[in-house]
Backbone bond lengths (Angstrom), bond angles and torsions (degrees), N, CA, C in turn:
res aa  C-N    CA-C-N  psi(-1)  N-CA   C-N-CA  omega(-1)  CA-C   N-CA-C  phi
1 X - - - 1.455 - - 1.529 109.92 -
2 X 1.332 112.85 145.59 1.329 116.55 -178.64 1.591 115.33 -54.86
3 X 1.450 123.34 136.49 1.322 118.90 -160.00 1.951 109.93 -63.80
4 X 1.287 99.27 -34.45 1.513 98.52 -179.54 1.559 117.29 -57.12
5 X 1.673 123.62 -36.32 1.031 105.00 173.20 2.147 128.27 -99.59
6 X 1.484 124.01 167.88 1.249 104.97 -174.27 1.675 86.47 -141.27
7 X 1.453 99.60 154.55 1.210 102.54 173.21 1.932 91.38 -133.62
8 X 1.447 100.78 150.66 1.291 112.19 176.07 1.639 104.71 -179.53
9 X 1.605 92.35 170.14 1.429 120.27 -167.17 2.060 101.44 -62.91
10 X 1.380 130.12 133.73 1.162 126.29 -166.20 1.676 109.99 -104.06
11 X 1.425 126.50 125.00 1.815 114.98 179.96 1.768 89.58 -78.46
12 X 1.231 104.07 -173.52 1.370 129.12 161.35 0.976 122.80 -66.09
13 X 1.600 134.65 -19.57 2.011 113.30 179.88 1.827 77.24 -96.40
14 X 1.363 145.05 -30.81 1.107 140.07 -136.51 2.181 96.68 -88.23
15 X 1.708 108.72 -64.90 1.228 96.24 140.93 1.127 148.71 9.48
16 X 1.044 110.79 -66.63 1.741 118.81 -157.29 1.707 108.93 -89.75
17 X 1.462 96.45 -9.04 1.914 104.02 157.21 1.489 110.64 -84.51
18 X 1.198 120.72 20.16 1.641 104.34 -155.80 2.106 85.44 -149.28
19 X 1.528 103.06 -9.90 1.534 100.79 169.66 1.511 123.70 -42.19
20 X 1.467 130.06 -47.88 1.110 129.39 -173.98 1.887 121.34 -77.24
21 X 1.336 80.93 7.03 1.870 89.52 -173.88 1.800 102.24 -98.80
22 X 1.249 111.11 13.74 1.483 111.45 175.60 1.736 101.54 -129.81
23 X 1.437 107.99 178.45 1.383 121.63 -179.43 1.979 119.76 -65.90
24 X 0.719 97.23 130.04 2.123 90.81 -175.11 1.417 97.12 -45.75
25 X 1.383 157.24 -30.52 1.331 152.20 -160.22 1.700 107.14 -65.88
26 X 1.372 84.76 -50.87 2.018 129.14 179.74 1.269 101.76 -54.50
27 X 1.703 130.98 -48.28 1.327 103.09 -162.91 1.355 130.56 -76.92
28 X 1.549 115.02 -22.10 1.594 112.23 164.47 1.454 133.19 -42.28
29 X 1.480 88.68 -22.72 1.826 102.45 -170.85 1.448 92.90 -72.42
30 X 1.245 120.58 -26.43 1.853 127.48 -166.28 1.694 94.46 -85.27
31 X 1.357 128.94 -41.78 1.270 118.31 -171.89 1.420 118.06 -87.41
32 X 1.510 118.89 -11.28 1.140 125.34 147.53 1.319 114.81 -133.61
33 X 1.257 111.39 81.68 1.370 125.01 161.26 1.700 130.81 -67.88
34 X 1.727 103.52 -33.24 1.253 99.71 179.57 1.487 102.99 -95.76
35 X 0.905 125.37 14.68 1.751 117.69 -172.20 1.543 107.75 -119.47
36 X 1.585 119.34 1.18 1.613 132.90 -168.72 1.783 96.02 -77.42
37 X 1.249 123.76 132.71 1.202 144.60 165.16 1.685 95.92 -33.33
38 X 1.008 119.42 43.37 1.909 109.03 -173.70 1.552 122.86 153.84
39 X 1.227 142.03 168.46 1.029 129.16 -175.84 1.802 117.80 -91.68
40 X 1.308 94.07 141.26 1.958 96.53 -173.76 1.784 108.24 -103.30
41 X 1.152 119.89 100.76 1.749 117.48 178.25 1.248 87.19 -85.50
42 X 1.397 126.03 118.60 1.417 146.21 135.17 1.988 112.54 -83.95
43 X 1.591 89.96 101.34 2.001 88.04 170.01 1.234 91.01 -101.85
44 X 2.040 94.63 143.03 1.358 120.60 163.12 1.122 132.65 -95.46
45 X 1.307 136.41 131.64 1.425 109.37 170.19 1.614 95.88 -125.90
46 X 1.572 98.12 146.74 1.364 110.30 -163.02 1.579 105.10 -123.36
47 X 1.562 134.33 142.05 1.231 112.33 177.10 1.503 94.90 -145.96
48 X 1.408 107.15 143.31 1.946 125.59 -156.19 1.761 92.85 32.82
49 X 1.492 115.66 53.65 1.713 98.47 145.19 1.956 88.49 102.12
50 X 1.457 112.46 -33.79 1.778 103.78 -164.06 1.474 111.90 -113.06
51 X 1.360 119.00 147.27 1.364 137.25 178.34 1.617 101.10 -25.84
52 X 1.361 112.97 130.24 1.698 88.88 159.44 1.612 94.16 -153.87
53 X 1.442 122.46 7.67 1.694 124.01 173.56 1.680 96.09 -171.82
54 X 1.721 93.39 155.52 1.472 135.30 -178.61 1.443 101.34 -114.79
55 X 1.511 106.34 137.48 1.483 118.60 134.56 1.314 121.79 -142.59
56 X 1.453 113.08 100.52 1.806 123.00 -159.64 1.993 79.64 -91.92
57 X 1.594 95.18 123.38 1.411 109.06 141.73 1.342 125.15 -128.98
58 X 1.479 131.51 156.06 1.146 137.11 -166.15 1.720 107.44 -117.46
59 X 1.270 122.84 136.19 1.476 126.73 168.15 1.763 99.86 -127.26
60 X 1.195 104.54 124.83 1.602 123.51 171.49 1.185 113.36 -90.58
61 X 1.130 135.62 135.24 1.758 171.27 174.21 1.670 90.37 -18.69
62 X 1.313 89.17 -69.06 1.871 113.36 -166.04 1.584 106.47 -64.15
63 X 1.130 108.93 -22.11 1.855 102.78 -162.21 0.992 105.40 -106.10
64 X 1.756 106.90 167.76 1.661 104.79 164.89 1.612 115.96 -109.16
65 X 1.287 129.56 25.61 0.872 121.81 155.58 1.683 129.64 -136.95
66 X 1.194 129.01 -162.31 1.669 131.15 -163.76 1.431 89.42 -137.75
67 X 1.832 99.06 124.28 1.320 105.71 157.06 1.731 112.81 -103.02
68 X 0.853 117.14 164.25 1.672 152.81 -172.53 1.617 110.88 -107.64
69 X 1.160 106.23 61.78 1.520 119.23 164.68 1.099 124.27 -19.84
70 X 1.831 100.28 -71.62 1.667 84.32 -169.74 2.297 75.48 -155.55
71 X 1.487 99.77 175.21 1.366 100.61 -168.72 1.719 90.72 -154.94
72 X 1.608 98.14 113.61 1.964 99.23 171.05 1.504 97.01 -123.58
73 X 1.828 99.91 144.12 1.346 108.78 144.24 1.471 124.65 -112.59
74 X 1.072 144.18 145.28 1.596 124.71 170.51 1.482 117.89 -59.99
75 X 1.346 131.51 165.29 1.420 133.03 -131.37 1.644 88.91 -88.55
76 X 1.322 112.90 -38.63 1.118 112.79 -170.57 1.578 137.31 -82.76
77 X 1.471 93.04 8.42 1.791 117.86 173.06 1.181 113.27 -113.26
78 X 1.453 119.77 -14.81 1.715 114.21 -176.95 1.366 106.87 -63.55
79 X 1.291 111.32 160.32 1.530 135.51 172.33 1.857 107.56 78.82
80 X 1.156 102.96 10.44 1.898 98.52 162.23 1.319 125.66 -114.24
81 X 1.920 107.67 38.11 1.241 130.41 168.56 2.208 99.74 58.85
82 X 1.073 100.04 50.51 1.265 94.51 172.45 1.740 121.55 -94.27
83 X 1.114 77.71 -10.95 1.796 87.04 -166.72 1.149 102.64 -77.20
84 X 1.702 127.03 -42.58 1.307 141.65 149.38 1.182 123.46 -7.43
85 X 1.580 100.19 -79.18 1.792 115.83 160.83 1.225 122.41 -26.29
86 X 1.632 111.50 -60.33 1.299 115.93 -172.53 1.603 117.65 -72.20
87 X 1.378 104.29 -37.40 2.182 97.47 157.84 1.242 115.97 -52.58
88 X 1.275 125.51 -40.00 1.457 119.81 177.38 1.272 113.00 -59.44
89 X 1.501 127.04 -50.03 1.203 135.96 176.57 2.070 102.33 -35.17
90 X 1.447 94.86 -70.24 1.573 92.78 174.10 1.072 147.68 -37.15
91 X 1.593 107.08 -44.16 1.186 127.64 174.06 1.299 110.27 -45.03
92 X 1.527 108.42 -56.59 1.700 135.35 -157.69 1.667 83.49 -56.87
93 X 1.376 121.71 -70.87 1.432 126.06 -167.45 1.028 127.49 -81.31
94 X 1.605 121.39 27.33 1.545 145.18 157.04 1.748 102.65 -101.29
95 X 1.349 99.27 -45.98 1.238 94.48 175.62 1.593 115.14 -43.94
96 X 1.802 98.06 -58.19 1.804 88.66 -149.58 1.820 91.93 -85.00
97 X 1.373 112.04 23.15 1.735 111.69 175.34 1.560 97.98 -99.21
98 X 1.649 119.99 -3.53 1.352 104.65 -167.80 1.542 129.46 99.16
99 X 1.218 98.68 -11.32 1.866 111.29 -165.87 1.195 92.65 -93.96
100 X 1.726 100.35 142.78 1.362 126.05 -179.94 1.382 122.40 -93.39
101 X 1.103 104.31 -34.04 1.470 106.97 -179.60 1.569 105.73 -130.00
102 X 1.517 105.58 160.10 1.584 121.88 170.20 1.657 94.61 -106.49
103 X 1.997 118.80 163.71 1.269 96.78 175.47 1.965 71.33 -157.48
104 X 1.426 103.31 160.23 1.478 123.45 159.31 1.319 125.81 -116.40
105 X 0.651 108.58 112.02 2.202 87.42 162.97 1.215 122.34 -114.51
106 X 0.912 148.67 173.05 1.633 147.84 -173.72 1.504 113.90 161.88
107 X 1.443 128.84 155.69 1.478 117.00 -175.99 1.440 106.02 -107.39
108 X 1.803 94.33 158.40 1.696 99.21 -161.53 1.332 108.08 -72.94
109 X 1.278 132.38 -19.46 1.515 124.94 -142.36 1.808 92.55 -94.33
110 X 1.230 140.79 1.32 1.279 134.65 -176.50 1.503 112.25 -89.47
111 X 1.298 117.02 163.73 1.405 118.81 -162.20 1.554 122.79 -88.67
112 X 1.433 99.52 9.33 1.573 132.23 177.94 1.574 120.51 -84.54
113 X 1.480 90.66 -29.38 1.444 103.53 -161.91 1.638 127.91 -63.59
114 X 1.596 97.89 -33.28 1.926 101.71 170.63 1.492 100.58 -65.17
115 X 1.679 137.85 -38.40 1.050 123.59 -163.38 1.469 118.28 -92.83
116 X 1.659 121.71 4.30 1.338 135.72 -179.97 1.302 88.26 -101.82
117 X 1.129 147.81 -28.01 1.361 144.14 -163.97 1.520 102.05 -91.41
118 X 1.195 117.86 -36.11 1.406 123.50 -161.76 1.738 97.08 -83.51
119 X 1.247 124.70 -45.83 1.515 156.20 160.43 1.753 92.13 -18.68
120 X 1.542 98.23 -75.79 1.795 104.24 -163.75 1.500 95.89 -69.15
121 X 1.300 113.72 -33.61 2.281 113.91 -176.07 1.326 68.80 -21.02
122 X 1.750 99.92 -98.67 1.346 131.87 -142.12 1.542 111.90 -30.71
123 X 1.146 124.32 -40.41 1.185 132.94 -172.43 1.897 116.61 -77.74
124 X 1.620 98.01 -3.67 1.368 62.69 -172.50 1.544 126.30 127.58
125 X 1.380 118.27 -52.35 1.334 142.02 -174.30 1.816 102.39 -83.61
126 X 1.607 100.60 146.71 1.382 111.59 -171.00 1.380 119.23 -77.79
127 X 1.183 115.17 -169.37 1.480 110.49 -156.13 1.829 97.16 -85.68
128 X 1.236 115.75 169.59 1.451 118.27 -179.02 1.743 120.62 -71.16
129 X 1.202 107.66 117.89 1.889 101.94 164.78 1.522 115.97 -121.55
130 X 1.822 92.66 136.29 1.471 83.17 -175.37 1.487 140.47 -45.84
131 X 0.588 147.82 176.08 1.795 130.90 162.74 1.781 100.29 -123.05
132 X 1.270 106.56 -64.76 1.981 120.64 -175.48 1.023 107.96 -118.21
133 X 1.335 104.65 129.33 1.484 116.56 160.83 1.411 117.71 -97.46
134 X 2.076 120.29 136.53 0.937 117.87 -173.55 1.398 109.65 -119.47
135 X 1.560 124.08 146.44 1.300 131.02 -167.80 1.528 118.79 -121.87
136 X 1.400 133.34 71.76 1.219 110.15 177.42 1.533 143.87 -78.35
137 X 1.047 112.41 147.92 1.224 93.71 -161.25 1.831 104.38 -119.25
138 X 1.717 123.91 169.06 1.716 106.66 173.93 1.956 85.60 -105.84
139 X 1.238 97.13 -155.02 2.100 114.24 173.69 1.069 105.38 -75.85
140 X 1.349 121.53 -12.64 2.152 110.44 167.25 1.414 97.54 -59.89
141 X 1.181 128.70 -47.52 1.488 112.14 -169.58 1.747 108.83 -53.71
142 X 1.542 121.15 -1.22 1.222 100.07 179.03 1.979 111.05 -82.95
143 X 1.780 107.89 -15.36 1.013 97.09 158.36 1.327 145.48 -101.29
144 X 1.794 108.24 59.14 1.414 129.45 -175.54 1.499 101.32 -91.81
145 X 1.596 128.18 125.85 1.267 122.28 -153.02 2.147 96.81 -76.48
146 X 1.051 79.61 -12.18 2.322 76.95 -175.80 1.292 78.93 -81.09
147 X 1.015 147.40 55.03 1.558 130.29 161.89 1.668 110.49 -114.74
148 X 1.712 96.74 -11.31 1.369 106.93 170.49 1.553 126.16 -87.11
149 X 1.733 100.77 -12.63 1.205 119.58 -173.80 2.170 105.56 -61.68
150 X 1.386 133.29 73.97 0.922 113.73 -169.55 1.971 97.96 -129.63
151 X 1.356 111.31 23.39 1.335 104.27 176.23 1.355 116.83 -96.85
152 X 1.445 100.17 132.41 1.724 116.48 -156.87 2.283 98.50 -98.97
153 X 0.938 113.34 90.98 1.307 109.14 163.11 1.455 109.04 2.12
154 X 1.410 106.43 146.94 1.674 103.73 165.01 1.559 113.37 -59.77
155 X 1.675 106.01 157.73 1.606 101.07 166.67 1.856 97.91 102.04
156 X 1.263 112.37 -30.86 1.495 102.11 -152.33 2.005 96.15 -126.00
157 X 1.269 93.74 150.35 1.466 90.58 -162.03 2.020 99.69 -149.02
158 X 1.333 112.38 140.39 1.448 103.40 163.66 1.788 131.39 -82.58
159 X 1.101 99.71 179.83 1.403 96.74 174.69 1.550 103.43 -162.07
160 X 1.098 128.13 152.71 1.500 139.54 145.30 1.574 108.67 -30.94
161 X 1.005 115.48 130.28 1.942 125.33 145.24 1.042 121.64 -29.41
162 X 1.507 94.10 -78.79 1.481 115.99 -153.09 1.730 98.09 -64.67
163 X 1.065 102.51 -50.63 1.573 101.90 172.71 1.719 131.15 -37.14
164 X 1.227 115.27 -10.73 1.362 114.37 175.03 1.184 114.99 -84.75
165 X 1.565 129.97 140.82 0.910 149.71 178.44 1.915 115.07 -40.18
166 X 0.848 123.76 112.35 1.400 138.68 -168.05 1.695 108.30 -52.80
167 X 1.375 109.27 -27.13 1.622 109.53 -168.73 1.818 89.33 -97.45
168 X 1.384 109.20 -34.04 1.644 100.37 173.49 0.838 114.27 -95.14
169 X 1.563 147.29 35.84 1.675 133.36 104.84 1.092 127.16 -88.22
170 X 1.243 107.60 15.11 1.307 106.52 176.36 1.600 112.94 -109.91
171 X 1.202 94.51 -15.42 1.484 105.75 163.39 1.882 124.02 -91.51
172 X 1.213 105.41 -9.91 1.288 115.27 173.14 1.343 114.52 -120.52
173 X 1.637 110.58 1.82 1.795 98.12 135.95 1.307 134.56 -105.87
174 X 1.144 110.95 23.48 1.229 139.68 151.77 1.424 129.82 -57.98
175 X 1.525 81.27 -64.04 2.017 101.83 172.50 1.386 114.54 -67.77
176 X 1.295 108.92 -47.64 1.362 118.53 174.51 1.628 133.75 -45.26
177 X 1.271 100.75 -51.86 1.736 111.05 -157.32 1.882 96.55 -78.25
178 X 1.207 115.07 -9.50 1.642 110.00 152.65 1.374 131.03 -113.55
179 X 1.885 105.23 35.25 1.693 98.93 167.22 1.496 95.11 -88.26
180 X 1.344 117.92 178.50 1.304 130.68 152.95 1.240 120.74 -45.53
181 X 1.702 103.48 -59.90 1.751 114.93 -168.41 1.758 111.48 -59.38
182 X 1.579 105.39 -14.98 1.885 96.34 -171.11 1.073 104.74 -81.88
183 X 1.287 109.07 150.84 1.648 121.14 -179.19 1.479 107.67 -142.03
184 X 1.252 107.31 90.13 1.630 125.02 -179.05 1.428 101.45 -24.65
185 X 1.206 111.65 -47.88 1.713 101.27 -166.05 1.769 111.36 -55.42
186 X 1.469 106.48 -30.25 1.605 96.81 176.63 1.551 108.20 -106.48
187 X 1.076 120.27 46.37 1.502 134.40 -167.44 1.510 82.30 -68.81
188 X 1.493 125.06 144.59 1.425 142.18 165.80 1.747 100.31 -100.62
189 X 1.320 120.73 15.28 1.430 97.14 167.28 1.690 101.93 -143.13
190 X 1.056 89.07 47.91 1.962 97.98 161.63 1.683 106.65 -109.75
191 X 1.032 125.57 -166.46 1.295 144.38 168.52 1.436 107.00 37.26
192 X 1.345 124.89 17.25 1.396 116.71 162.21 1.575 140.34 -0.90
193 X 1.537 85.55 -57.57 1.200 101.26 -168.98 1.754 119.93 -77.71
194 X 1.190 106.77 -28.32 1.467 109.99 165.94 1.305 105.41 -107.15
195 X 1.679 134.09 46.68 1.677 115.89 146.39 0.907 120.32 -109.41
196 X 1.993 108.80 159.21 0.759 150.05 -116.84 1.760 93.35 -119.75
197 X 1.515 116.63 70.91 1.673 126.59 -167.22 1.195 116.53 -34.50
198 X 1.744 122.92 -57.83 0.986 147.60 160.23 1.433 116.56 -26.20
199 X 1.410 132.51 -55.98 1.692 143.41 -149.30 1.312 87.58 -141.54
200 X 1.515 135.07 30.27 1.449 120.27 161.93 1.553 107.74 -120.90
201 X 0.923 134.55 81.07 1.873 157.86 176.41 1.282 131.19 -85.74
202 X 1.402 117.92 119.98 1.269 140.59 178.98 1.628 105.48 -92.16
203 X 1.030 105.16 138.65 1.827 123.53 -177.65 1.713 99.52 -97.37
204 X 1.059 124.88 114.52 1.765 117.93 165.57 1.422 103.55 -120.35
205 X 1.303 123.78 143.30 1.435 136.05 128.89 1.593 129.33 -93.16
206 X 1.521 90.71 130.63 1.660 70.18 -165.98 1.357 112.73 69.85
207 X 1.428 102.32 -163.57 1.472 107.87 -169.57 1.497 111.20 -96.57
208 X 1.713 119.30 8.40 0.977 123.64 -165.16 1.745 94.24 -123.10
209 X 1.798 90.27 152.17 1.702 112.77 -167.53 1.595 101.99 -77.59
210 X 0.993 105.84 138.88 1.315 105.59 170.56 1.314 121.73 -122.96
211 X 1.309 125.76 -20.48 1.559 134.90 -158.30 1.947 114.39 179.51
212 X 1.411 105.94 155.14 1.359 113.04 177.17 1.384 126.00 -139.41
213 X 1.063 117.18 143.19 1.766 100.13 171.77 1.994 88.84 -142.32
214 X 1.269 88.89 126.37 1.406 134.05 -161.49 1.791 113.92 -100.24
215 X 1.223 117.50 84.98 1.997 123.46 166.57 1.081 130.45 -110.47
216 X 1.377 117.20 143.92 1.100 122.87 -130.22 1.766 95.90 -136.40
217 X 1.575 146.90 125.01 1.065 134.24 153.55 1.922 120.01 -47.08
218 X 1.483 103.80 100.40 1.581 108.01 -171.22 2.190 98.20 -69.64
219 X 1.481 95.40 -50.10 1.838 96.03 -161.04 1.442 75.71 -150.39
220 X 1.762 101.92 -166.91 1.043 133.67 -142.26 1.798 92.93 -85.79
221 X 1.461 106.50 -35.86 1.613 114.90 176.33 1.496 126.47 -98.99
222 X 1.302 114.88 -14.59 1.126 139.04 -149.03 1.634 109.03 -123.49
223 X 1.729 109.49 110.92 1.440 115.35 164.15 1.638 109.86 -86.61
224 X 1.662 134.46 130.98 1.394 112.00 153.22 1.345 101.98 -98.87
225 X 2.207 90.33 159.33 1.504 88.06 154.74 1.168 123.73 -117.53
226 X 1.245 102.68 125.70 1.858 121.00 -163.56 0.808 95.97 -53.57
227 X 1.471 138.69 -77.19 1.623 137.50 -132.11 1.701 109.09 -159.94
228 X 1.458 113.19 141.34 1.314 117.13 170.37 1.545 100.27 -123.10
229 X 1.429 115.91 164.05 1.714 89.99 179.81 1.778 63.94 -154.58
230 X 1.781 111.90 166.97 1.390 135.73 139.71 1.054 100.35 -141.76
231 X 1.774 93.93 155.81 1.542 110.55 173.74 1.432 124.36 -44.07
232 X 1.117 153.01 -174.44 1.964 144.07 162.28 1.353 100.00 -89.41
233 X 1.483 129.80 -43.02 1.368 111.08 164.02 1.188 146.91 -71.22
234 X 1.732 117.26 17.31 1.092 122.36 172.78 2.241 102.73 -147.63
235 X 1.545 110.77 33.69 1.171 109.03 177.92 1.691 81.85 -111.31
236 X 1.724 76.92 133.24 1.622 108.61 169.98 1.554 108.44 114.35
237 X 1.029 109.29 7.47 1.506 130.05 -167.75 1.779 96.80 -84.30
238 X 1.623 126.25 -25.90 1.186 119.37 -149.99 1.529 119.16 66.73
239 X 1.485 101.00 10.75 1.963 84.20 167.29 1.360 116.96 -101.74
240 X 1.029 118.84 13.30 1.655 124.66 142.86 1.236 125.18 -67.16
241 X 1.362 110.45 -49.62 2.099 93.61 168.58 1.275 103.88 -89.30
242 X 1.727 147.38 5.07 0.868 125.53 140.71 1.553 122.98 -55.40
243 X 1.107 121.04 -51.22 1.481 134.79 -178.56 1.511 103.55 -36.85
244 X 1.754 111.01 -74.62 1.346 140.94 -171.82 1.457 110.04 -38.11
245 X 1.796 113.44 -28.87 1.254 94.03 -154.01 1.400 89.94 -122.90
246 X 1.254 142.25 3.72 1.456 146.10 105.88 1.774 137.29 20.51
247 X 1.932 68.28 -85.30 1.623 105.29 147.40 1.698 127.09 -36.02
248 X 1.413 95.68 -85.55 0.942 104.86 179.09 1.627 129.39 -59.84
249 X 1.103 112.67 -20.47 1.437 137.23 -178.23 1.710 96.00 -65.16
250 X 1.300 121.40 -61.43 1.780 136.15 165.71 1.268 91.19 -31.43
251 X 1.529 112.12 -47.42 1.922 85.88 -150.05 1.844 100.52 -80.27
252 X 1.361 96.63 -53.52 1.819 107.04 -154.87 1.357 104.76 -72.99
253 X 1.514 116.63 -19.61 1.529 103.99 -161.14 2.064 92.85 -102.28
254 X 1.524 120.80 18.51 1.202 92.40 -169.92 1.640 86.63 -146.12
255 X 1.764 112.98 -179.26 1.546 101.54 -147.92 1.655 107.17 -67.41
256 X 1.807 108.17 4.71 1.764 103.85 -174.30 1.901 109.82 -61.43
257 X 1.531 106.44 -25.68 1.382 100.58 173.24 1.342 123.79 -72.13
258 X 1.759 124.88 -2.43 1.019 134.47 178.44 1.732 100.40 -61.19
259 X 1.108 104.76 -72.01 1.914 109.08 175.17 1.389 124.66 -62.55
260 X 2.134 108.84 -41.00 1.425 95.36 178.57 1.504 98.40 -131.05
261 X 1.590 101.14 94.01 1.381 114.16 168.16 1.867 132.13 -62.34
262 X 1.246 92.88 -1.23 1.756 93.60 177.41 1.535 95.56 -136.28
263 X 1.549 87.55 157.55 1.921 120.43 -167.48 1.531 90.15 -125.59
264 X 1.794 92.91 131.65 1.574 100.09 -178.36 1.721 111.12 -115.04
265 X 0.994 123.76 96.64 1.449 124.81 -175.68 1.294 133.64 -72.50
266 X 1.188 118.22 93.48 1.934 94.91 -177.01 1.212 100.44 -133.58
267 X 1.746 117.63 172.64 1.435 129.70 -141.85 1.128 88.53 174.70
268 X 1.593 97.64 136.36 1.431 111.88 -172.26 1.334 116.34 -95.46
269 X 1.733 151.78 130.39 1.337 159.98 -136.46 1.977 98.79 -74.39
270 X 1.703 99.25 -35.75 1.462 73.10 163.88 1.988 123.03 -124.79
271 X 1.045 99.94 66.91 1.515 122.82 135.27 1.538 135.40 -103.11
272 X 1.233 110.89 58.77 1.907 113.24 -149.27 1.090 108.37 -56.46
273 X 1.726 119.69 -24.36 1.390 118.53 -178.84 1.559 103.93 -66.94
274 X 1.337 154.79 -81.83 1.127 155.81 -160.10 1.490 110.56 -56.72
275 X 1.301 123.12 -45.68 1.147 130.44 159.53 1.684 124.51 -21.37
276 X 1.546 92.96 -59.99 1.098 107.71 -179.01 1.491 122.94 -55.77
277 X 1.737 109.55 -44.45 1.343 142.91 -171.89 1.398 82.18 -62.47
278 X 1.718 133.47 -83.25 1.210 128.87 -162.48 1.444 122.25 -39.20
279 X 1.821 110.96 -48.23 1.482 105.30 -173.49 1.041 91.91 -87.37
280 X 1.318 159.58 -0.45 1.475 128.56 179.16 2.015 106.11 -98.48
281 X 1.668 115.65 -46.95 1.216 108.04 171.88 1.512 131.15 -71.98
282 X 1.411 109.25 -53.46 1.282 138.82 -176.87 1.512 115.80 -69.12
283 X 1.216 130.35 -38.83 1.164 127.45 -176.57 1.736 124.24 -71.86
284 X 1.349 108.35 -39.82 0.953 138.30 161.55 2.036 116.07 -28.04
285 X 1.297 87.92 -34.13 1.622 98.19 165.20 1.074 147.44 -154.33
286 X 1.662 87.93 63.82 1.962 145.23 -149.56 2.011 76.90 -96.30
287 X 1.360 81.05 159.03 1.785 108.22 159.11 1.726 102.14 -118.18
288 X 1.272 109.82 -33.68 1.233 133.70 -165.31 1.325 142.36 -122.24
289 X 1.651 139.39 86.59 1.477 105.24 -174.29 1.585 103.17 -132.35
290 X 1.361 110.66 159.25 1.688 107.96 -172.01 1.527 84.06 -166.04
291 X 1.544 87.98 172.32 1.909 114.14 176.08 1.450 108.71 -134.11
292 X 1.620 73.11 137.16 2.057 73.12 166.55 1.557 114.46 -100.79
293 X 0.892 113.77 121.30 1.306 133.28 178.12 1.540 142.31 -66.20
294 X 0.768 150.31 98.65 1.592 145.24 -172.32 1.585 112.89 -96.07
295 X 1.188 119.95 133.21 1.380 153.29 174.45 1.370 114.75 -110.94
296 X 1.356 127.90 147.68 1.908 116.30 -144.74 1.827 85.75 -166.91
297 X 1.121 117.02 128.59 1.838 133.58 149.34 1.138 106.30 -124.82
298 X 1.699 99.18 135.13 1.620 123.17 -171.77 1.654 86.74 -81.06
299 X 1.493 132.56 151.52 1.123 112.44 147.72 1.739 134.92 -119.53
C-alpha cells in the first residue's frame, strides 16, 4: 500500500476522531466501546497521519459472528480499492478473536446498493439473502377491510405497554429471556425510549400475559411496528390480527395519523406465517416495499 496511507485496528481515545464517519445510532457504540455487551472492531484508515475512513463492525457475546455496520471513505479516496483493504484488515482480527464469520446487511432498494454489492463480490462474501421484508404503507391502508377484524374472544382483553408496572417487566424479562419461545428480536422491552404508548399493546387473559404488539417512532412521519408476539399456546387462534389491527386502528383511525401518516411493516423471511399475512394483505397498500439483506464470509 502506498506509504502515505495506513489502515489499522482503532483503541478508544484513537476512535473517537473517526466518530462522525459512521451512522448517529453507531456513535455510542464508539463512546462506549469497551463497556458494549461484546466486542467493537473499529478499522481506521488514516492518510498523511489523518482520519479519512471507517469500518465499525460489531461481534456480540452470544454469536459467532461480526457484523459490519456501516463502512466510510472520504470522497476523495474512493475507487483505490481501499475499502477492500480495510475488510481484510477485519477479517485478519476476527480471525485471531476466534470469529467465524463476517456478515453485512443493508437494504436493496438504496442507491448504494450495486456498489456495496460489488464491494463484498470482490471480497469474497456470498451472494445476498433476504433476511426482512419491509412494507410501507400511507392512511389508505386504513381502508383494508381486515381492519375491522378487531374482536378479541372472550377471556382476553388489551392493555397499554407502557402502563405496566416497571418491577413487573422487569420481572417477566427475567422469566422470559430463558424460555425457548422468546426471541429477543421481538423483545417488547427494548426501544423504550421511542414507543409509541398509544399502538404499543399487551394481550392478557386473565391475569396472565399472553402476547404483544410492539411501535416504534420510525422518522418524523412514520410509526413502525416492531413486533407482535403470542404465546405458542394460543398462536393460530387469529389473536394476532386481532391484536395488529387494534393497533393499528389507534394509529390511522385517530388524530396520530395527522403527523405520522405512514405504517412501516417488517417481518423477518423466516416467520413464513406473518410474512405471508404481510405480502398477501398488507402490502397490497404499500407505497413501498424492499428487504434488507445479509451477505456472510466463512473465514
Amino acid at each position: 500500500m502506498n506509504e502515505k496511507y495506513k489502515i489499522e485496528l482503532l483503541n478508544h481515545s484513537q476512535a473517537e476522531d473517526f466518530k462522525n464517519m459512521t451512522y448517529g445510532r453507531y456513535k455510542p457504540f464508539i463512546a462506549w466501546m469497551d463497556n458494549i455487551l461484546g466486542r467493537l472492531f473499529p478499522v481506521g484508515l488514516y492518510y498523511e497521519g489523518r482520519p479519512a475512513g471507517l469500518l465499525l463492525a460489531l461481534h456480540l457475546s452470544a454469536d459467532t459472528k461480526a457484523d459490519i455496520l456501516s463502512i466510510f471513505i472520504e470522497k476523495e479516496f474512493r475507487g483505490r480499492k481501499l475499502a477492500v483493504k480495510m475488510i481484510a484488515c477485519l477479517e485478519d482480527k476476527c480471525r485471531e478473536a476466534g470469529i467465524k464469520t463476517v456478515s453485512s446487511f443493508y437494504f436493496d432498494n438504496r442507491p448504494f446498493t450495486a456498489i456495496i454489492n460489488n464491494l463484498f463480490d470482490r471480497c469474497g462474501f456470498a451472494p445476498a439473502e433476504p433476511e426482512v421484508f419491509f412494507c410501507k404503507c400511507d392512511k389508505n391502508f386504513a381502508n383494508m377491510p381486515l381492519i375491522e377484524y378487531t374482536n378479541l374472544p372472550a377471556g382476553f382483553e388489551t392493555f397499554k405497554w407502557n402502563d405496566l408496572n416497571p418491577a413487573l417487566k422487569e420481572k417477566l424479562r427475567l422469566e422470559w429471556q430463558n424460555k425457548d419461545w422468546f426471541d429477543e428480536r421481538l423483545s417488547p422491552f427494548s426501544g423504550e425510549e421511542t414507543m409509541v404508548a398509544r399502538t404499543s399493546l399487551g394481550l392478557r387473559r386473565k391475569d396472565e400475559i399472553v402476547g404483544w404488539t410492539i411501535c416504534n417512532y420510525y422518522d418524523q412521519d412514520t410509526i413502525a411496528y416492531t413486533s407482535i408476539f403470542i404465546m405458542p399456546e394460543f398462536q393460530g387462534a387469529t389473536l394476532g390480527i386481532a391484536l395488529q389491527m387494534i393497533s393499528i386502528r389507534a394509529h390511522l383511525l385517530t388524530d396520530l395519523a395527522q403527523k405520522y401518516p405512514f405504517g412501516l411493516f417488517h417481518v423477518r423471511y423466516d416467520n413464513p406465517a406473518r410474512l405471508k399475512v404481510v405480502k398477501k394483505k398488507f402490502a397490497k397498500y404499500s407505497i413501498e416495499q424492499y428487504d434488507q439483506v445479509i451477505r456472510k464470509k466463512n473465514l
